[in-house]
C-alpha positions in Angstrom: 57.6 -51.0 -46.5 60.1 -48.7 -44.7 59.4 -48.1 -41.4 57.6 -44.6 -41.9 58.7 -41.0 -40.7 55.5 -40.0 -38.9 55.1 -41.4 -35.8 51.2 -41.2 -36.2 51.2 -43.8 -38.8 51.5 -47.3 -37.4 51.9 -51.0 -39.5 48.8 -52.0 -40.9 48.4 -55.9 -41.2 46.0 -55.8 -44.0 45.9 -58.0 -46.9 48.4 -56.9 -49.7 48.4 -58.2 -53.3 52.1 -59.0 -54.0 51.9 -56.9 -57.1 51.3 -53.7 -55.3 53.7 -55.0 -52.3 56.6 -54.8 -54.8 56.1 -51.2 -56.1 54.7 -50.5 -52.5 58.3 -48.2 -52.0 58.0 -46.4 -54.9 54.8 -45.6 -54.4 55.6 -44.1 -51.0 58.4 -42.2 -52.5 55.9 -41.0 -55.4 53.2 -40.1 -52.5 55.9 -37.7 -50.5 57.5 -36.1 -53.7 53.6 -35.1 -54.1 53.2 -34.0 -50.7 56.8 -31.6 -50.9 55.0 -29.9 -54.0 51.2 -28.9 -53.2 49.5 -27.5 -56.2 46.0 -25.6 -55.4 43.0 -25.6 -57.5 43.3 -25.6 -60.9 47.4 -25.8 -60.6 47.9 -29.3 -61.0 50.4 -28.7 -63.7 53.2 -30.5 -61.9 51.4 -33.4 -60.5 49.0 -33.6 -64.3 52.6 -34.0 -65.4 53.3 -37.4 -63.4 50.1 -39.0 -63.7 50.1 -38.6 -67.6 53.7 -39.4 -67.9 53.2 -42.7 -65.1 49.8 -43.5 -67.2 51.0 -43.4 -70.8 54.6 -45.3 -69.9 51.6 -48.3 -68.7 50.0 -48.8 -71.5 46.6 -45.4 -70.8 45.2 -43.3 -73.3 45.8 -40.4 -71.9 43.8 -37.0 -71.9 44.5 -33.9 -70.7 42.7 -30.6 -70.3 38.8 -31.4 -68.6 38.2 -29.6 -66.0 41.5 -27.3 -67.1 44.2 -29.4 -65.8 42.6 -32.9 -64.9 43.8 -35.8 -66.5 42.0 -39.3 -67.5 43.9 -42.4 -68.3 41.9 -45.2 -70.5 42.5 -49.0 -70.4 40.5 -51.3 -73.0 40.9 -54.6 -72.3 39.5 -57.8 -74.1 36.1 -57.3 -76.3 36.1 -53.8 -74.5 33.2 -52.9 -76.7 30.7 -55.4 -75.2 31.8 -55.4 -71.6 31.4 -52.6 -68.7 33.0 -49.3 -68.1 34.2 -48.7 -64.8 35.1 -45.5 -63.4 37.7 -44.7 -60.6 38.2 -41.4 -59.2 41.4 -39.6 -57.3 41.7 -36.1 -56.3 44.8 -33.8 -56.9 44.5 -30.3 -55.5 46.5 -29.0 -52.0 44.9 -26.5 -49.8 46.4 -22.7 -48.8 47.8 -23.9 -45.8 50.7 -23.4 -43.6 52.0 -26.9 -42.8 53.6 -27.4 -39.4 54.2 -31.3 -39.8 58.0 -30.7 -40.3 58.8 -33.6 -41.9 61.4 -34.0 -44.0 58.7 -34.0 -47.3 57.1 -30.9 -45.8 55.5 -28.9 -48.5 58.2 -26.7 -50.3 55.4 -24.2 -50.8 55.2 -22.0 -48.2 50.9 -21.2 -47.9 50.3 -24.8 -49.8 50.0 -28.3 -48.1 48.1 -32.1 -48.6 46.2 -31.1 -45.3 43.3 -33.5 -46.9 45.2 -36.1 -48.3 45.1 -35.7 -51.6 48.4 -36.7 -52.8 48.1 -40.0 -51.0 44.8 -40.6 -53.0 46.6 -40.1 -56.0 49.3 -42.0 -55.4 47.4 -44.6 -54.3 45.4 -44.4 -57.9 48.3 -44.7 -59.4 49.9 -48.0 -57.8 46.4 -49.5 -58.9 47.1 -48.5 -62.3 50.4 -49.6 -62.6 49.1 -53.3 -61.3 46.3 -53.4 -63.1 48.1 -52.8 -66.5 50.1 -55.7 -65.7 46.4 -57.8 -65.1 44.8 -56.5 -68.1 44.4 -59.8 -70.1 42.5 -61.1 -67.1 39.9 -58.1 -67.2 37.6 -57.3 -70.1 35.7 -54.1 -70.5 37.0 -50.2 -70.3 38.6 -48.7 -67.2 38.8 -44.7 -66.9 41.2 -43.5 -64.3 39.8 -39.6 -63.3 42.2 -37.6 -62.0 40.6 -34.2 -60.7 41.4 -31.2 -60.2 40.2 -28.4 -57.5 38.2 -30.3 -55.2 38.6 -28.2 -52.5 35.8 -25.8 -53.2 36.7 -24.7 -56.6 34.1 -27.3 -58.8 36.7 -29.3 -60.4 33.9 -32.1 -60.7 31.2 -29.9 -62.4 33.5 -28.4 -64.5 34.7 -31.8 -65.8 31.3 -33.0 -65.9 30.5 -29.9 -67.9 33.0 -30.3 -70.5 32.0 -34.0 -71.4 33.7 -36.4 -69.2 31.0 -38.9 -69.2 30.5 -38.0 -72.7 34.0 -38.9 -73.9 34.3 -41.2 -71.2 31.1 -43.6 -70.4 31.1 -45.0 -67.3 28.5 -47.6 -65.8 29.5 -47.3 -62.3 32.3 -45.1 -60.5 33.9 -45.1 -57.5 36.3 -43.1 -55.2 37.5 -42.5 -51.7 38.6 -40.8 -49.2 41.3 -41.2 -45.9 39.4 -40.3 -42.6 40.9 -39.3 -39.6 39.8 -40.8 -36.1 38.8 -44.4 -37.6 41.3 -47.4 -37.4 44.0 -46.9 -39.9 43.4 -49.3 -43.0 39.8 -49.9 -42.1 37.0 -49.5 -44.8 33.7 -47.9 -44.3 30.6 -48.0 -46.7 27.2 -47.0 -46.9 24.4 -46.5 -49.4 22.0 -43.3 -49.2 23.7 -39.9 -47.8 27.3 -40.5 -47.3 28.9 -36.5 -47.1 26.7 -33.5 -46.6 26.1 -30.9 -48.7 27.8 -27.9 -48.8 26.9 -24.2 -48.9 28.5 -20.9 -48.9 26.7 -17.2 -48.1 29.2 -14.4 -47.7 27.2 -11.8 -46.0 28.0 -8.0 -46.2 26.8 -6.0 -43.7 26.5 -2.1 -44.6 26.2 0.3 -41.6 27.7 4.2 -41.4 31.5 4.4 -40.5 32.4 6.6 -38.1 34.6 8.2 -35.3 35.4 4.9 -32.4 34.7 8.1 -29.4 31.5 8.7 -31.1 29.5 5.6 -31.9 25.9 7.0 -31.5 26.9 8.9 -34.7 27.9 5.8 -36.4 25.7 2.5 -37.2 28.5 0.0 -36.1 28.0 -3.3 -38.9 30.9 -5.0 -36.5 27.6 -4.8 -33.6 24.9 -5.8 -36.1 27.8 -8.8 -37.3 27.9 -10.1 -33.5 24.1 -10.1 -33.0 23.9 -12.1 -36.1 26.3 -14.7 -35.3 24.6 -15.5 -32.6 21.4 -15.7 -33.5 22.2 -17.9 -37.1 23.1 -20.3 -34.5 19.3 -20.8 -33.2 18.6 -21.7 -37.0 20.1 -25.3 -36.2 18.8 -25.6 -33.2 15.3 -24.0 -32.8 13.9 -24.3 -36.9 15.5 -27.7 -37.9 14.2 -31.4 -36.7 16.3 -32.6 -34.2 16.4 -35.8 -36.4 18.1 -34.2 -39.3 21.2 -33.1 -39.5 22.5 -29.1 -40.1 25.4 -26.7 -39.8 25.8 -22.9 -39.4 29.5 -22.1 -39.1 31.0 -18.5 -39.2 34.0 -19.1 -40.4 35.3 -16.1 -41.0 34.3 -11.8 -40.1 36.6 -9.3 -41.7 35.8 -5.4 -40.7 38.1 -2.5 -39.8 41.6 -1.8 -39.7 42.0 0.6 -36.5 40.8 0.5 -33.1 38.9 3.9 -33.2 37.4 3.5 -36.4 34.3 2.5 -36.8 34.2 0.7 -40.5 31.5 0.9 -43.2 31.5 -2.7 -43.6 31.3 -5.9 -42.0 32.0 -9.6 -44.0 30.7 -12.7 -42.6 31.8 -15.7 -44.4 29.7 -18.9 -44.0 29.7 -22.6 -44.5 26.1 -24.5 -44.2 25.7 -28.3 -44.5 22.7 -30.4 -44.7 21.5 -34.0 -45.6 18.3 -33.2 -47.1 17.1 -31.0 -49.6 14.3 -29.9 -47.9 16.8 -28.5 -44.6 19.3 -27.0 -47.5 16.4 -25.0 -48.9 15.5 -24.0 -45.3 18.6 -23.1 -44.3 19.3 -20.7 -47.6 15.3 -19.2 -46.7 16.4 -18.8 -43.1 20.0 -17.4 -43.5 19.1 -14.6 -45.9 15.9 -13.4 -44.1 17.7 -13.1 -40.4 20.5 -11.4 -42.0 18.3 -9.0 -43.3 16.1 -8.1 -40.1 18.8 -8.6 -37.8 20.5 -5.4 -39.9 17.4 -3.5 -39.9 16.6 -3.6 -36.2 20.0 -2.2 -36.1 19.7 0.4 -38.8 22.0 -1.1 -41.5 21.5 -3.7 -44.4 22.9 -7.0 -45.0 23.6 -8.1 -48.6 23.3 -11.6 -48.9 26.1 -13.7 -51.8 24.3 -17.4 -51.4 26.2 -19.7 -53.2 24.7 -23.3 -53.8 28.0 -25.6 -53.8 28.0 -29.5 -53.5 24.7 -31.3 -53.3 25.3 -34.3 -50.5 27.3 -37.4 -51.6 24.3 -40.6 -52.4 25.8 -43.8 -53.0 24.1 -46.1 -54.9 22.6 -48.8 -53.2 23.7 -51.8 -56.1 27.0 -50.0 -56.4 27.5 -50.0 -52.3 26.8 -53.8 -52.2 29.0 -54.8 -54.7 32.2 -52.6 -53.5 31.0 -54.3 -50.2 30.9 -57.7 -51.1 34.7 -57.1 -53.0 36.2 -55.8 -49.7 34.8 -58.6 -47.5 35.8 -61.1 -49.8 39.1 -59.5 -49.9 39.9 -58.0 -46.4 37.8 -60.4 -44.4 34.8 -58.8 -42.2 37.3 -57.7 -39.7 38.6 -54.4 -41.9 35.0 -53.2 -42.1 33.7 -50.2 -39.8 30.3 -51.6 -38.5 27.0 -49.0 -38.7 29.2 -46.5 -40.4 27.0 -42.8 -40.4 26.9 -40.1 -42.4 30.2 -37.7 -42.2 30.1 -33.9 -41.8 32.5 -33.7 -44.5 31.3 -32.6 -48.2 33.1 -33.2 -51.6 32.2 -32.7 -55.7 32.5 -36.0 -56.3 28.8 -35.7 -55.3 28.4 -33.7 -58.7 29.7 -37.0 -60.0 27.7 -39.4 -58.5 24.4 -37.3 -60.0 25.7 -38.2 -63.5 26.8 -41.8 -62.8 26.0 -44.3 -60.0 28.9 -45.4 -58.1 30.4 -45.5 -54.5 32.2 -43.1 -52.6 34.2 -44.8 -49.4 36.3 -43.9 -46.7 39.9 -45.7 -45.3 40.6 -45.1 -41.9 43.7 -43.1 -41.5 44.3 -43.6 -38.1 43.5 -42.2 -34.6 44.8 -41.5 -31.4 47.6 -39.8 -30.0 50.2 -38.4 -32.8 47.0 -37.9 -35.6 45.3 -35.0 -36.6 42.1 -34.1 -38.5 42.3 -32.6 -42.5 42.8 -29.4 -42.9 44.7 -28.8 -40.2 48.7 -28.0 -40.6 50.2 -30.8 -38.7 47.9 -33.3 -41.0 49.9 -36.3 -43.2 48.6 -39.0 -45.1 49.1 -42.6 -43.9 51.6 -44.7 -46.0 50.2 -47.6 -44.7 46.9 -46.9 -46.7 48.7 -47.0 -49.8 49.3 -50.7 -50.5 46.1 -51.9 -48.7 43.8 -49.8 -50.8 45.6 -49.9 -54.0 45.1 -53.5 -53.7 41.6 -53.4 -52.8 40.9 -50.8 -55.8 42.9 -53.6 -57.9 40.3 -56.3 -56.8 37.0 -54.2 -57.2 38.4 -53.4 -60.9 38.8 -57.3 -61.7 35.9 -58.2 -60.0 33.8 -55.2 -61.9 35.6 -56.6 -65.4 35.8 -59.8 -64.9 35.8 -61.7 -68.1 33.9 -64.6 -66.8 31.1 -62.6 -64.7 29.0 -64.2 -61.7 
């Protein structure tokens, strides 16, 4: 491959099937046209566009329309009516971000920005696809390609799910993945059981009695009764959950006011909750909504509480997990494995997935070090040195899943 723009992405030496090695440029170039043109949630017209059109030129089915604008390409191949159904899964969606990266393929959207990678996981779906087309008299069984829309908080899965995708498309296993920041770039981590947390939102509106800044004991201040709360949400985490489980509280955001000597009605507090466990997500939503409320009435206000249940943690299938583990050591060699990886902070709907299917959900190193950044941050890229390594590996879990002469 070219040498690549970003100084943050360094060679990786990992095995490479020559297939993908020789579309490995174009791939690249496909990967950075999607980066220069984010689409958010549930405007994936543009990129629908090149995955249906790259799909069908292949030798897919294609369908369009789940989940509004996701898009599923179908490969039969052999006696595809007696052998398995296989599942892979690639996000699309951008986030409303300012990107800072200033690289030539910077987003030409100002607000919009792969700050999570999403384009690169697409691409790399894609340079599987293309290979595996060329393969498909050695593979026998059905292969669905998912292409979602609106990860990023918006329910692309479930709404997929909701309009019959494993209905139209049956799938005995399913898998997908996911770059990660501050491993070794190219290296693959699995693991069965809790893989991504869950993820909660509670936008919390505090109602106290606007009033003149000068004259505050005339006023119930909700910016006041907002400050108390923050802090105290935090001993939730640390005083009413086991130490040995995991949980979040984050304030992410407070919006209140508009002048300096106004005291406002109103007071927002926007929150994200994670958890491992359903037993600590059904704490935390008890917990959240009932020290809201008292911490407004001590203070003479009230606190309305939105709670809104989002993505349930990410389980990987223990059967699933071995087998995608045995393909990449037979593949990459024990070497390009992350050892004892844990559980990530990180949520995603592909959990909504994984309740309707079992499957595997994996993460590819995307670097670390100095020059790299976390996702969802503005100076965020994708590694181009992920591409060919795990479009290859995706390549050889697909063979080895329809195999036509199986173990």
């Amino acid at each position: 491959m070219a040498a690549p723009l970003n100084p943050a992405h360094a060679e990786i030496h990992a095995p490479v099937l020559p297939e993908v090695a020789a579309v490995a440029q174009e791939m690249q170039a496909l990967r950075r046209d999607l980066h220069a043109h984010p689409e958010l949630a549930y405007e994936e017209h543009r990129t629908g566009d090149i995955v249906a059109e790259r799909l069908a030129a292949w030798g897919y089915e294609v369908h369009r329309g789940l989940g509004d604008t996701g898009v599923v390409g179908t490969l039969r191949c052999g006696d595809h009516q007696s052998g398995k159904r296989l599942g892979l899964r690639a996000d699309m969606d951008a986030l409303p971000i300012r990107e800072t990266t200033g690289l030539p393929y910077a987003s030409r959207h100002d607000g919009k920005m792969h700050a999570c990678g999403h384009d690169g996981h697409t691409a790399t779906l894609l340079a599987a696809a293309r290979v595996l087309a060329q393969r498909r008299s050695a593979l026998n069984g059905t292969l669905h390609l998912i292409f979602q829309p609106a990860e990023e908080g918006h329910g692309g899965a479930k709404k997929m799910v909701d309009q019959g995708l494993f209905q139209l498309f049956p799938c005995d296993a399913l898998y997908a993945f996911h770059n990660e920041p501050g491993y070794p770039a190219g290296h693959f981590g699995f693991r069965s059981g809790v893989m991504y947390s869950s993820s909660d939102t509670a936008l919390i509106t505090i109602r106290g009695k606007g009033g003149h800044g000068a004259m505050p004991h005339a006023a119930v201040d909700p910016i006041v009764v907002a400050s108390h709360l923050v802090l105290a949400l935090q001993t939730i985490c640390s005083r009413e959950v086991d130490p040995n489980d995991m949980a979040v509280v984050t304030v992410g955001a407070i919006h209140a006011g508009d002048a300096p000597n106004v005291i406002p009605e109103t007071c927002e507090l926007r929150v994200t909750i994670r958890a491992r466990c359903p037993e600590v997500r059904a704490l935390l939503r008890e917990r959240i909504t009932a020290m809201a409320q008292a911490q407004a009435a001590v203070h003479r206000a009230t606190a309305e509480v939105d709670y809104k249940w989002r993505y349930p943690p990410v389980m990987n299938d223990v059967a699933a997990t071995d087998f995608a583990v045995g393909v990449a050591r037979d593949f990459l060699g024990e070497q390009w494995l992350i050892p004892d990886l844990q559980p990530l902070q990180a949520s995603d709907d592909f959990a909504i997935m994984l309740g309707e299917v079992p499957g595997n959900y994996f993460i590819v190193g995307n670097g670390m070090g100095e020059g790299g950044c976390m996702v969802h941050n503005p100076g965020y890229d994708f590694n181009d040195g992920l591409l060919p390594v795990t479009a290859s590996y995706w390549v050889k879990l697909a063979e080895a899943y329809l195999s036509r002469d199986p173990a």
